[in-house]
N, C-alpha and C positions, 0 to 999 in steps of 0.2 A: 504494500500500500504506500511505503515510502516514498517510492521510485515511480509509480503513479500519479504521487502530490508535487514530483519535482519534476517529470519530464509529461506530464500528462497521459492520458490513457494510450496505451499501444494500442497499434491496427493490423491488424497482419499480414494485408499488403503494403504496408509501408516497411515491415521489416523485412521483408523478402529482397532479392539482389536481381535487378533486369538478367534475361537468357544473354542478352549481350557481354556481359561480364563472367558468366560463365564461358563462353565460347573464347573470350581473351585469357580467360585463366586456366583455362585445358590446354588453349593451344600454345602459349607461354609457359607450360609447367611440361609437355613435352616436347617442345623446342630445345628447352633447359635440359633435360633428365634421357632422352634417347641420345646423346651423344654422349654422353657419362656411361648407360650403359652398354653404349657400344664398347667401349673401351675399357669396360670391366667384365665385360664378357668372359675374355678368353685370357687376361692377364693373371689368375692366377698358377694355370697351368702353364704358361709359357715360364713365369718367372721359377715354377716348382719340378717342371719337367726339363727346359731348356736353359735354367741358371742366365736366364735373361735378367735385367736390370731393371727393376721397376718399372722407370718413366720409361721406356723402349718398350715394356712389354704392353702399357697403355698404348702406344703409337701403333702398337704392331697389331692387338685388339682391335682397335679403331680401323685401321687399315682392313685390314679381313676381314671385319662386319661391311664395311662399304663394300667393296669387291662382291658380295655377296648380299646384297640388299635385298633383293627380291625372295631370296632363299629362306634368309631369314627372319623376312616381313612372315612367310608362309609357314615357316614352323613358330613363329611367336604366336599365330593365332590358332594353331592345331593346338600347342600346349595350353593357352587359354580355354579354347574349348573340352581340354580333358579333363583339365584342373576343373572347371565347372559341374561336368558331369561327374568327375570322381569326387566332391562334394556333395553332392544328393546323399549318399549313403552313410550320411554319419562322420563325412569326412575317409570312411573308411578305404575310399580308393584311391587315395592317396599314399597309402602303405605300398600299393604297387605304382603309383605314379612318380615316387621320387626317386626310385633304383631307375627305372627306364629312363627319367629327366635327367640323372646325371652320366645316363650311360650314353643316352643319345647327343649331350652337351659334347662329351669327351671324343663320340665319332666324328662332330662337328669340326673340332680344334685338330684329329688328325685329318680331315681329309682339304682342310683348310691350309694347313701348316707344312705339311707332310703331301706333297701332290703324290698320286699314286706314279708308279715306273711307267714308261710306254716302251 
């Protein structure tokens, strides 16, 4: 009732934010946050496999998520969509969701890193 006598009665359209500010702030937050994880991607296995250097293994992440943009625009949204459906159950499908995310993570980083022989 305080906060009533000082700011007067709230309205609940008036505390809401225009769709317009949301569309700046999604599209400013991943502007910001997909090139960060592009380049966190792959940087810990390059620096824990390959005895790369930190900032180089950032460069190197980032390089090979580009190179590979379309690939993996398409597995970011297959993994979305499993992590979705392996949430229905309790969360429960996710006990087998995250050996396959990191197994498929790690096929990523070799066939990215490592081209096969021709």
């Amino acid at each position: 009732e305080m906060a009533g006598i000082y700011m007067g009665p709230l309205d609940a359209n008036s505390a809401q934010l225009p769709p317009v500010f949301w569309l700046i702030f999604v599209g400013t937050a991943l502007a910001i946050l997909l090139p960060f994880f592009m380049a966190v991607a792959f940087a810990p296995a390059l620096v824990l496999i390959n005895n790369v250097p930190v900032a180089q293994a950032l460069r190197m992440s980032f390089a090979g998520c580009l190179r590979n943009l379309l690939p993996m625009l398409l597995y970011g949204l297959a993994l979305l969509a499993l992590f979705v459906v392996g949430a229905i159950p309790l969360m429960l499908g996710w006990l087998v969701l995250f050996p396959v995310f990191f197994l498929s993570s790690y096929t990523a980083y070799r066939d990215i890193f490592y081209p096969a022989p021709v």
